[in-house]
FIDREN-249650 format. One record per residue (C-alpha): residue number from 1; residue in three letters; x, y, z. Coordinates in Angstrom, 3 decimals, always signed. Layout:
! residues N
     i    aa          x          y          z
   NUM   ala          X          Y          Z
...
***
This chain:
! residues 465
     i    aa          x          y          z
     1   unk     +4.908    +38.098     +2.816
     2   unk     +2.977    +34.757     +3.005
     3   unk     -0.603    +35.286     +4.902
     4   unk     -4.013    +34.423     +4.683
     5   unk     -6.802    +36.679     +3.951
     6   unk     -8.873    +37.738     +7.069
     7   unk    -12.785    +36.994     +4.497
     8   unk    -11.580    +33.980     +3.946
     9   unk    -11.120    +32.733     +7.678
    10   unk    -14.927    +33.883     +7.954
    11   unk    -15.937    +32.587     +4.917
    12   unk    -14.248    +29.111     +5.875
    13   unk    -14.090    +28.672     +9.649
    14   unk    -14.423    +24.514    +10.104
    15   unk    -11.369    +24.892     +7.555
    16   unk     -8.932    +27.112     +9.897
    17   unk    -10.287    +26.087    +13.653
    18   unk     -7.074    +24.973    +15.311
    19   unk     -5.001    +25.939    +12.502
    20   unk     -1.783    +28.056    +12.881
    21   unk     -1.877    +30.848     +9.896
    22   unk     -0.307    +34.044     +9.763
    23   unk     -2.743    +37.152     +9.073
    24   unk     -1.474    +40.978     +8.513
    25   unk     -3.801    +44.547     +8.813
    26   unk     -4.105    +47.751    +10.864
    27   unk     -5.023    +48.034    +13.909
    28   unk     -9.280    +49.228    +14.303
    29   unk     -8.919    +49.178    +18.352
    30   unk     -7.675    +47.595    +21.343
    31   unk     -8.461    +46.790    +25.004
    32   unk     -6.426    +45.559    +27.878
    33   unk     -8.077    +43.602    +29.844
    34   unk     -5.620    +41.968    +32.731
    35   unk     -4.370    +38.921    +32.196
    36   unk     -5.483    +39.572    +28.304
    37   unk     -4.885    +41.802    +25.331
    38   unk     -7.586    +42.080    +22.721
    39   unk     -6.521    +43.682    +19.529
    40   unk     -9.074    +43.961    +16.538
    41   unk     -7.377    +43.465    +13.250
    42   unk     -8.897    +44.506     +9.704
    43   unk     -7.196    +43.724     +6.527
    44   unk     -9.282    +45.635     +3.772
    45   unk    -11.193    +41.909     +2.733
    46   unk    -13.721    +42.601     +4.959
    47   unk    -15.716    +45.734     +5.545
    48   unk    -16.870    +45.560     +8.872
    49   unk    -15.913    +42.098    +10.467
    50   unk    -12.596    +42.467    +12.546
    51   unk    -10.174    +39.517    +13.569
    52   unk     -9.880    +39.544    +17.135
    53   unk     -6.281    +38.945    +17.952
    54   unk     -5.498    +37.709    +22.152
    55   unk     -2.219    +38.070    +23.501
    56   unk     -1.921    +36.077    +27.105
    57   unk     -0.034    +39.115    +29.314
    58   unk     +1.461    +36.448    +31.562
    59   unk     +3.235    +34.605    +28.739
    60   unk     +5.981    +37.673    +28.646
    61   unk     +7.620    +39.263    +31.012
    62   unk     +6.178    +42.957    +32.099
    63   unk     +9.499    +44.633    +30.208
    64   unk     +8.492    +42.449    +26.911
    65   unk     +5.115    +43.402    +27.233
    66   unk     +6.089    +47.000    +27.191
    67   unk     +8.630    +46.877    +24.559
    68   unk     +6.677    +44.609    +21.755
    69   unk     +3.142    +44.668    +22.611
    70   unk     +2.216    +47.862    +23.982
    71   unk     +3.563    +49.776    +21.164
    72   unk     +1.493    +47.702    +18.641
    73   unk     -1.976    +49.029    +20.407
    74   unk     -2.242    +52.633    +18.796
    75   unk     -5.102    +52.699    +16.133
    76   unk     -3.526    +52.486    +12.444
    77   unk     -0.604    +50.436    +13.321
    78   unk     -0.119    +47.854    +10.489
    79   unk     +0.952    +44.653    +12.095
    80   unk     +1.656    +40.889    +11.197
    81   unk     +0.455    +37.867    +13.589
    82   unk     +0.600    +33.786    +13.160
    83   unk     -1.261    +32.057    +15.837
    84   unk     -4.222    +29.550    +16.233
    85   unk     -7.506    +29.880    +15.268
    86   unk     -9.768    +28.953    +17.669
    87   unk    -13.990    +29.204    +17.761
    88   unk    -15.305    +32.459    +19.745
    89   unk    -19.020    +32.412    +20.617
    90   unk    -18.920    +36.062    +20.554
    91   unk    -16.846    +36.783    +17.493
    92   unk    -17.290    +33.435    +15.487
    93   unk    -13.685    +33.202    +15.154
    94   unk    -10.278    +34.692    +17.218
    95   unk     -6.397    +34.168    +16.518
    96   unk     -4.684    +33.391    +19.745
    97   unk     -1.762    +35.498    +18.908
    98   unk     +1.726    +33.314    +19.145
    99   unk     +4.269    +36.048    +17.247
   100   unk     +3.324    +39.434    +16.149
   101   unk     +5.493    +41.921    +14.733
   102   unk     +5.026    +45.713    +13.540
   103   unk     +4.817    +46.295    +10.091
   104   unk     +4.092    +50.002     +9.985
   105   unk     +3.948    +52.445    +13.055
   106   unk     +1.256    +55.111    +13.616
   107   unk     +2.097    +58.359    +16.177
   108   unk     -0.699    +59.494    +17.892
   109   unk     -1.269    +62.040    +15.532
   110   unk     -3.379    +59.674    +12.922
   111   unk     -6.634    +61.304    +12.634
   112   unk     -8.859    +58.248    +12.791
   113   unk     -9.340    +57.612    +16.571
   114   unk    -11.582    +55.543    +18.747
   115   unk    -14.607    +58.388    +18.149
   116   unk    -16.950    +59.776    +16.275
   117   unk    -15.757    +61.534    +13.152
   118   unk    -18.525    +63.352    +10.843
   119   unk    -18.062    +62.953     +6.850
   120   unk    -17.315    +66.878     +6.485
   121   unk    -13.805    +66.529     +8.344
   122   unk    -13.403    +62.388     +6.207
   123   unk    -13.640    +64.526     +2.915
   124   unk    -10.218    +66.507     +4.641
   125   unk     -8.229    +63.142     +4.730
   126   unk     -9.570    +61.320     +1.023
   127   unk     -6.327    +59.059     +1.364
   128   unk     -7.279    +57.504     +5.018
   129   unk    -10.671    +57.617     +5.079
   130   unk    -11.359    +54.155     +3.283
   131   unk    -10.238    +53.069     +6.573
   132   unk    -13.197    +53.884     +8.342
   133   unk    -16.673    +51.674     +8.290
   134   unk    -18.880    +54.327     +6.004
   135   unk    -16.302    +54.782     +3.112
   136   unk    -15.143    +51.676     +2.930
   137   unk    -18.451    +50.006     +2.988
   138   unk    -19.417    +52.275     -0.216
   139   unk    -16.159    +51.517     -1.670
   140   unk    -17.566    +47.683     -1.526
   141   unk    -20.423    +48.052     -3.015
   142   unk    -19.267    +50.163     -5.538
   143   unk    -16.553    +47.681     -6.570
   144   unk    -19.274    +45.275     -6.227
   145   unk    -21.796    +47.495     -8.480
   146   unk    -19.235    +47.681    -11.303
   147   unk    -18.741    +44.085    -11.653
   148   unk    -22.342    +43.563    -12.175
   149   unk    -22.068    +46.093    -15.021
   150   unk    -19.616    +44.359    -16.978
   151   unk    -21.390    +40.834    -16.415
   152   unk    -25.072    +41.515    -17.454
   153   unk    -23.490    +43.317    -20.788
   154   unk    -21.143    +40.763    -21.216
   155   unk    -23.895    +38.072    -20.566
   156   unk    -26.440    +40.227    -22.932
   157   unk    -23.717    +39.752    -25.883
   158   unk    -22.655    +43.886    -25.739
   159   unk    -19.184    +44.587    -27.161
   160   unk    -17.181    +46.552    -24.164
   161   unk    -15.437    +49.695    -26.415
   162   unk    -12.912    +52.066    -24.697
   163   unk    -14.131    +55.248    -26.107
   164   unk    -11.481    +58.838    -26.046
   165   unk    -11.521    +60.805    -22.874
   166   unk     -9.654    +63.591    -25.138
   167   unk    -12.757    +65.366    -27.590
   168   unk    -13.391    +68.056    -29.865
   169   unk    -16.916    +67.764    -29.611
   170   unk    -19.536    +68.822    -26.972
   171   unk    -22.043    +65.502    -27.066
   172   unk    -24.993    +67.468    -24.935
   173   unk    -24.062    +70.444    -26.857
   174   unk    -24.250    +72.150    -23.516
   175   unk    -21.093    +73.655    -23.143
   176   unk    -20.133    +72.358    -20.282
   177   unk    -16.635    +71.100    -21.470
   178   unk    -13.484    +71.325    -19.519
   179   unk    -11.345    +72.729    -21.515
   180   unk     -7.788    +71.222    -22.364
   181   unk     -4.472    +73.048    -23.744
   182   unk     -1.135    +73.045    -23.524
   183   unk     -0.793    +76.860    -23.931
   184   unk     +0.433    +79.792    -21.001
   185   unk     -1.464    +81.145    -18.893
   186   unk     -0.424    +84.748    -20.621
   187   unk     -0.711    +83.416    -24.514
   188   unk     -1.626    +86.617    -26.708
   189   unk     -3.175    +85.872    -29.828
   190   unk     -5.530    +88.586    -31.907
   191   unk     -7.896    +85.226    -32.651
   192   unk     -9.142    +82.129    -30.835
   193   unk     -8.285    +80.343    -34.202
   194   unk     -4.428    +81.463    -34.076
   195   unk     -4.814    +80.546    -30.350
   196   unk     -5.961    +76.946    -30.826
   197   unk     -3.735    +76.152    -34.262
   198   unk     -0.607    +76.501    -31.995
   199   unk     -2.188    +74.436    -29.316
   200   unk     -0.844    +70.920    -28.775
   201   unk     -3.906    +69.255    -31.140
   202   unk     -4.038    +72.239    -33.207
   203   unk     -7.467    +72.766    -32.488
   204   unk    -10.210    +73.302    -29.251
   205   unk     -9.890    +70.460    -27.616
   206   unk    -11.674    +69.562    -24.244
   207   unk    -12.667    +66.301    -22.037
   208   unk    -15.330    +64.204    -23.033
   209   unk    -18.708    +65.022    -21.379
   210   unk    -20.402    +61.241    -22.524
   211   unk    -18.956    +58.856    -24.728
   212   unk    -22.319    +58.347    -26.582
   213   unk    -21.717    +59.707    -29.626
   214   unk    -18.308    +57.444    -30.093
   215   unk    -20.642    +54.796    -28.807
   216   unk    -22.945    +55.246    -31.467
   217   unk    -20.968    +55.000    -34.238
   218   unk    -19.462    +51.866    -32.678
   219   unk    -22.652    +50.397    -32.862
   220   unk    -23.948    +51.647    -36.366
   221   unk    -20.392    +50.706    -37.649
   222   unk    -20.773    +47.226    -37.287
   223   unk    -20.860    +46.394    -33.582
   224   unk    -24.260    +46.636    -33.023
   225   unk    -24.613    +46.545    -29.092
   226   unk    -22.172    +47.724    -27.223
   227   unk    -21.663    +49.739    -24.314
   228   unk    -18.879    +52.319    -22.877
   229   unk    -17.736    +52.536    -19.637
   230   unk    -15.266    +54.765    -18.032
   231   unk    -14.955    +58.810    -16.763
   232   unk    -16.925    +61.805    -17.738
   233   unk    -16.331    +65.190    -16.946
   234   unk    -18.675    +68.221    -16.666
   235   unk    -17.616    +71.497    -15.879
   236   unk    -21.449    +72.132    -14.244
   237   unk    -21.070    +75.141    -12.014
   238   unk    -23.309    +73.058     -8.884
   239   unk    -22.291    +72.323     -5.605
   240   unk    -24.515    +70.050     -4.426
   241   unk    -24.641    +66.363     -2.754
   242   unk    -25.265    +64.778     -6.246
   243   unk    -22.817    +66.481     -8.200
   244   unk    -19.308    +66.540     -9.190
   245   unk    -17.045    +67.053    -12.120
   246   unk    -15.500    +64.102    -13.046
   247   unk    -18.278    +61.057    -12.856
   248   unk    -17.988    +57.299    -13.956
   249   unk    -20.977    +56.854    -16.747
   250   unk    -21.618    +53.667    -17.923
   251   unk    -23.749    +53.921    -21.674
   252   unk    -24.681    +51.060    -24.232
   253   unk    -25.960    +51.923    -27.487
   254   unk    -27.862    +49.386    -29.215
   255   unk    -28.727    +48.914    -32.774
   256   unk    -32.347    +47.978    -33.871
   257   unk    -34.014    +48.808    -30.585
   258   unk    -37.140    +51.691    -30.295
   259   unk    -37.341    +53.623    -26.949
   260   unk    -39.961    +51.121    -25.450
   261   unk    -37.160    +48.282    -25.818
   262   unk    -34.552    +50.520    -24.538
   263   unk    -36.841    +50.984    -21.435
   264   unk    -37.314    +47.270    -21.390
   265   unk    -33.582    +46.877    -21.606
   266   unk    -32.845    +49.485    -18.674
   267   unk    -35.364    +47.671    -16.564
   268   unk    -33.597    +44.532    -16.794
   269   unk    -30.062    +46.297    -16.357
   270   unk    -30.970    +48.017    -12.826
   271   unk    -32.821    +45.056    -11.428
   272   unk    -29.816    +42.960    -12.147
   273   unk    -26.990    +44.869    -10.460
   274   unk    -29.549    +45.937     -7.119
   275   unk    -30.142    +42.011     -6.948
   276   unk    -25.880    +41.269     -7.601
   277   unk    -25.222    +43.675     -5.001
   278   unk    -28.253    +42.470     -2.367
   279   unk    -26.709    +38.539     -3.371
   280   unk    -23.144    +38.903     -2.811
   281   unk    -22.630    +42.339     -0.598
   282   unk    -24.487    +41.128     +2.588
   283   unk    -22.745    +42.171     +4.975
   284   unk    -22.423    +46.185     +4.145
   285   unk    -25.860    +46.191     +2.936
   286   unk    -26.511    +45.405     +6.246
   287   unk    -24.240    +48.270     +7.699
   288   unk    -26.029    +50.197     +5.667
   289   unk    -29.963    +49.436     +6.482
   290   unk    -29.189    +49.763    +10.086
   291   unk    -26.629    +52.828     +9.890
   292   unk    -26.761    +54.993     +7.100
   293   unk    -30.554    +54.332     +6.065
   294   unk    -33.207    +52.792     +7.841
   295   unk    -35.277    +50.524     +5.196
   296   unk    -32.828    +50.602     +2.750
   297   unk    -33.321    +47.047     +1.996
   298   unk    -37.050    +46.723     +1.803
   299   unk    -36.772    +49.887     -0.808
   300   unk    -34.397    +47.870     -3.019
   301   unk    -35.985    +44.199     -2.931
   302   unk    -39.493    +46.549     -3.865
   303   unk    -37.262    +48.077     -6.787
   304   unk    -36.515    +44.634     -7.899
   305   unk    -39.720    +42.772     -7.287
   306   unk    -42.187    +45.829     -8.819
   307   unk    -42.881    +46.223    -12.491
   308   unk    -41.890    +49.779    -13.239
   309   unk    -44.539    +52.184    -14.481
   310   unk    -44.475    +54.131    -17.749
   311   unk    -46.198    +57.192    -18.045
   312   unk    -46.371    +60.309    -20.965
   313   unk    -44.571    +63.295    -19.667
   314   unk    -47.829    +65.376    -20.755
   315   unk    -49.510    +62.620    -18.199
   316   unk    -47.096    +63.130    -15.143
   317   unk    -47.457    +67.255    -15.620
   318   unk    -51.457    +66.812    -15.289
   319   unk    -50.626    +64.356    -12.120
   320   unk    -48.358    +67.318    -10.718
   321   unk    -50.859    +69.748    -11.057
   322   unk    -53.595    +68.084     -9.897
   323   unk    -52.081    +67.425     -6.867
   324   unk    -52.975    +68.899     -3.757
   325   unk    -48.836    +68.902     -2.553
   326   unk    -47.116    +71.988     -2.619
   327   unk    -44.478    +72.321     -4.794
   328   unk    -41.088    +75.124     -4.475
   329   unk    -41.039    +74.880     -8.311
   330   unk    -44.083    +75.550    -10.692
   331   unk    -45.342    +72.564    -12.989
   332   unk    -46.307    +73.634    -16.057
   333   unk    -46.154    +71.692    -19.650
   334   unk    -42.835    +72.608    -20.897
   335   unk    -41.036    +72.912    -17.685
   336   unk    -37.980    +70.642    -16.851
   337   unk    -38.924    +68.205    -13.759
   338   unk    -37.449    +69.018    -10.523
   339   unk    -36.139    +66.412     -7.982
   340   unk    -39.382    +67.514     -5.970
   341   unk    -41.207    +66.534     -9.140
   342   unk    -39.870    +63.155     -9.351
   343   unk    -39.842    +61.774     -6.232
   344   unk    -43.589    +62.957     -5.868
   345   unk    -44.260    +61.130     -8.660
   346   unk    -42.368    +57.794     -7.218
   347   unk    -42.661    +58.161     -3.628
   348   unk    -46.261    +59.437     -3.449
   349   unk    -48.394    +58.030     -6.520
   350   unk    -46.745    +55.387     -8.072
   351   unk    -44.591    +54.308     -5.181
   352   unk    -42.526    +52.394     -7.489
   353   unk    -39.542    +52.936    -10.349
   354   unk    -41.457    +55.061    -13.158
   355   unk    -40.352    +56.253    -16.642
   356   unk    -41.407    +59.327    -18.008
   357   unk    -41.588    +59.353    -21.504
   358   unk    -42.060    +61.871    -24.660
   359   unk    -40.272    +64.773    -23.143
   360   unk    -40.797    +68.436    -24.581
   361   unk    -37.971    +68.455    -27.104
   362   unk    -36.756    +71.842    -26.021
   363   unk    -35.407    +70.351    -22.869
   364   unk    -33.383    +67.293    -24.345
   365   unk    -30.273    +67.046    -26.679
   366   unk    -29.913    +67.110    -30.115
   367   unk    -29.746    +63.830    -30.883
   368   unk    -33.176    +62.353    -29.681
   369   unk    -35.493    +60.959    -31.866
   370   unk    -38.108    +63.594    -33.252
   371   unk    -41.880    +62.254    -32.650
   372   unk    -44.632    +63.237    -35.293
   373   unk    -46.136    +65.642    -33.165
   374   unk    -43.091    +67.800    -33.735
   375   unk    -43.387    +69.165    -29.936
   376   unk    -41.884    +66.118    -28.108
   377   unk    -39.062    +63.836    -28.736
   378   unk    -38.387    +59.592    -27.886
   379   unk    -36.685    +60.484    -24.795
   380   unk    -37.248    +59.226    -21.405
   381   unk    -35.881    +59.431    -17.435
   382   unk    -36.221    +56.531    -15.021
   383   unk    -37.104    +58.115    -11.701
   384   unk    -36.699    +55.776     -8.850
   385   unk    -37.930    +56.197     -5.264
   386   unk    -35.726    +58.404     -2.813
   387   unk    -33.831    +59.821     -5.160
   388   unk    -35.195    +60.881     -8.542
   389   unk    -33.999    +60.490    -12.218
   390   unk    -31.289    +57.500    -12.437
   391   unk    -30.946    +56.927    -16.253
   392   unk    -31.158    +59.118    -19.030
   393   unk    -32.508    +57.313    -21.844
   394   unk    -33.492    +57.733    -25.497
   395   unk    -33.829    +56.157    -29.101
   396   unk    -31.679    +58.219    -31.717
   397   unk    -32.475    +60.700    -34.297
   398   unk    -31.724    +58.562    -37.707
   399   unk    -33.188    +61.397    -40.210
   400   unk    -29.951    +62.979    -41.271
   401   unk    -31.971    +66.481    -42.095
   402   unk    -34.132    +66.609    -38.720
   403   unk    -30.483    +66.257    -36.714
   404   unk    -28.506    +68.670    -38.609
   405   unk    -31.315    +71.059    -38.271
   406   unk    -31.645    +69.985    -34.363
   407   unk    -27.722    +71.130    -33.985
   408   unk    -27.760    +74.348    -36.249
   409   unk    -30.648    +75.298    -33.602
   410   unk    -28.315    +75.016    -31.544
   411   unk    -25.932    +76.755    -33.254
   412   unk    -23.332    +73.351    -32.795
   413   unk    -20.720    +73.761    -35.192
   414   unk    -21.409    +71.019    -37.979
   415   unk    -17.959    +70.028    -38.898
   416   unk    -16.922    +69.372    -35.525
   417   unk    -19.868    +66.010    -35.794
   418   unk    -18.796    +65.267    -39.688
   419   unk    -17.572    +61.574    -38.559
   420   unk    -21.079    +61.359    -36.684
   421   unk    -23.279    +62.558    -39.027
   422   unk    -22.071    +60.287    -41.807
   423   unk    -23.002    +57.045    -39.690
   424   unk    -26.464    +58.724    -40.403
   425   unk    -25.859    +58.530    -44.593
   426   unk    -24.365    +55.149    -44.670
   427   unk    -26.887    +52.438    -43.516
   428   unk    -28.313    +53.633    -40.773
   429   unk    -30.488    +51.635    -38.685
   430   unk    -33.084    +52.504    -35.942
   431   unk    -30.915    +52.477    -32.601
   432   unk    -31.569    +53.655    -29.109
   433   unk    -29.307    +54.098    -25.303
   434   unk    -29.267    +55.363    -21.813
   435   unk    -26.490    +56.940    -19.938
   436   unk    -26.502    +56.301    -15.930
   437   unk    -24.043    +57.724    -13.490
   438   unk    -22.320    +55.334    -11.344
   439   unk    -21.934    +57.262     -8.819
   440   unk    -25.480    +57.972     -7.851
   441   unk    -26.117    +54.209     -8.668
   442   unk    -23.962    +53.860     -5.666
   443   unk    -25.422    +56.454     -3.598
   444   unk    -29.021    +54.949     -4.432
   445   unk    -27.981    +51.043     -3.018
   446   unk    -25.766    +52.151     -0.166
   447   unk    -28.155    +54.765     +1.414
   448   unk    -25.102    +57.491     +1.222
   449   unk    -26.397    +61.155     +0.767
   450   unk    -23.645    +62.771     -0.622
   451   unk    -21.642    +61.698     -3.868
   452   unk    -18.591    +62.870     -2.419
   453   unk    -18.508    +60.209     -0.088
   454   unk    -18.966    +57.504     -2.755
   455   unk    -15.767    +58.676     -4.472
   456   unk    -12.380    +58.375     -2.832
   457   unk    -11.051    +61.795     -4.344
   458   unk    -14.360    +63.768     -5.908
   459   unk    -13.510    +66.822     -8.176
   460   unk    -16.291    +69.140     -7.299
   461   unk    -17.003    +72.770     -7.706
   462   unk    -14.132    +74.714     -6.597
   463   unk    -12.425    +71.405     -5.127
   464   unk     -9.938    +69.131     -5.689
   465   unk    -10.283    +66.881     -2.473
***
């Protein structure tokens, strides 16, 4: 049906004042106000701004009233209206309602009414809830964030490569794969091997925990910057706020880069989407600073304005320890960084973005580079205020002998990475990358706690929502 978009009346209001158009949307509220009707319209173009809609009482009779107006009042009705736009001091613009019709009736069981309605009982109704201001709002700037993904690698020269969802390899050798088959529940087979050679590949198969290692041999095979974009999925037995099972993971791999240009280059990448977002999202960032967290926007313009620090991991564990703050985990050299950690490390002595660098090699995956010391390898997390580690970043083993011996250590099966290892005997070139969830991303600009709420169906832990 021929309409307007509700944005673009706000976006162009000397264009539409006293112009008829026709706009369509649910219903957020109403009011009856004798001799008016006020109806606030919302059209999903706009996260927070409403059309008000004004229907004159006395220009129908009271049984007309009853029969075509009253019934469009209930929240969640979806509705069409043409009338003329006119200025409102109060609302910038209204329509001054001349025909309206029901599109879509709502009984007065729909679950989104004129109260308040806590996140826990949202996560119950994942296919209405983008109705509401919260979800919606992330929604936006999540659309918003992804677009600013694809244009700075785009505008940086990075080949976009769609990268298998379907694996038979474990990238963090972790196993934390999802396993996939085809098989019954009650197959009976004396081996795994018999097991898996009547399986639908013929072979273990499982969903793809990063695409790094396909993104690495995009780049060393003649690419040489690209970056992958798309679902991950980790079968990570935590239930908590920041995790989930199936993620979106955005991960460029470039060729001829050490780790300090790789930090240089993930630098660059997070001030440019913040700023995107802060540029052209003005209107939920808002909603956000004054709803869901309370100097949200002076913590992102100091994110984009500050020079991030860089600090030896060996450096931030004497920091820890020499601290007077009391810490639920023990700091030691060798022990993995805790959330507490990080944030003391951002929020209380560098008060700005900081990468750690040099981790103990113990704690990262097989394929970071090995430094000379033989203790630590070229690996490094940027730790951001509020929140904690936001990229995982490192430059590549290219010694064909040190990463075969880093996976039998391990005890990764070697044929499984035959097709990766050889990118490491045919011309291989000094090459580094980060991997960064989206979904915290999103989390981190909006000011939303919970990455469940930043995801219109999140597969967590014992949940399919």
């Amino acid at each position: 049906m021929k309409h307007i978009d509700i944005s673009k009346l706000f976006s162009n209001v000397s264009d539409y004042v006293n112009q008829s158009v026709t706009v369509c949307g649910w219903v957020k509220t109403s009011a009856e106000v004798k001799p008016m009707t006020f109806i606030q319209l919302n059209d999903g173009t706009t996260s927070i701004k409403n059309l008000q809609l004004t229907i004159h009482q006395d220009k129908m009779s009271e049984e007309d009233y009853k029969s075509l107006i009253k019934p469009l009042l209930n929240f969640g009705v979806s509705l069409k209206a043409t009338g003329i736009v006119v200025p409102s001091e109060r609302n910038i613009i209204e329509l001054e309602v001349e025909s309206i019709e029901m599109l879509g009736d709502c009984p007065s069981s729909y679950p989104l009414q004129k109260k308040k309605t806590s996140v826990d009982f949202l996560r119950t109704i994942p296919h209405l809830r983008t109705r509401t201001n919260l979800i919606k709002t992330g929604m936006k700037i999540r659309s918003r964030l992804a677009y600013a993904v694809h244009s700075y690698f785009a505008g940086n020269g990075y080949t976009y490569v769609h990268t298998p969802i379907i694996t038979d390899s474990d990238c963090e050798g972790a196993g934390e794969m999802f396993r996939l088959t085809t098989q019954p529940w009650n197959a009976s087979y004396k081996t795994e091997e018999e097991y898996y050679r009547d399986d639908y590949f013929g072979q273990k198969a499982g969903l793809s925990v990063s695409c790094q290692l396909e993104g690495e041999m995009a780049a060393l095979g003649g690419l040489g910057r690209i970056y992958t974009f798309g679902p991950s999925f980790r079968a990570e037995k935590s239930d908590t706020p920041r995790h989930v099972a199936e993620f979106w993971h955005v991960e460029p791999e470039v060729c001829f880069v050490d780790i300090n240009e790789i930090m240089d280059i993930g630098e660059e990448f997070i001030k440019y989407v913040i700023k995107d977002v802060l540029d052209n999202c003005s209107e939920e960032m808002e909603f956000c600073n004054k709803f869901i967290e309370k100097g949200l926007l002076d913590k992102l313009n100091h994110v984009v304005s500050s020079d991030f620090a860089r600090i030896d991991y060996t450096e931030a564990v004497k920091i820890l320890e020499s601290s007077k703050h009391k810490f639920e985990y023990p700091v030691f050299w060798g022990c993995d960084l805790q959330t507490e950690h990080e944030r003391y490390l951002t929020d209380v002595h560098f008060k700005r973005p900081v990468f750690v660098v040099n981790y103990p090699k113990e704690l990262k995956a097989f394929y970071m580079k090995q430094n000379p010391d033989g203790k630590t390898v070229a690996a490094t997390d940027l730790l951001v205020p509020g929140v904690g580690e936001i990229i995982g970043c490192s430059e590549r083993e290219t010694d064909y002998d040190k990463l075969v011996e880093a996976m039998q250590a391990r005890n990764m099966p070697l044929e499984a990475y035959e097709k990766y290892l050889d990118t490491r005997k045919y011309g291989s070139v000094q090459h580094s990358g980060f991997g960064l969830g989206l979904d915290r991303l999103v989390m981190y600009v909006s000011g939303i706690s919970n990455i469940r709420d930043v995801l219109q169906f999140p597969r967590t832990y014992k949940k399919i929502y």
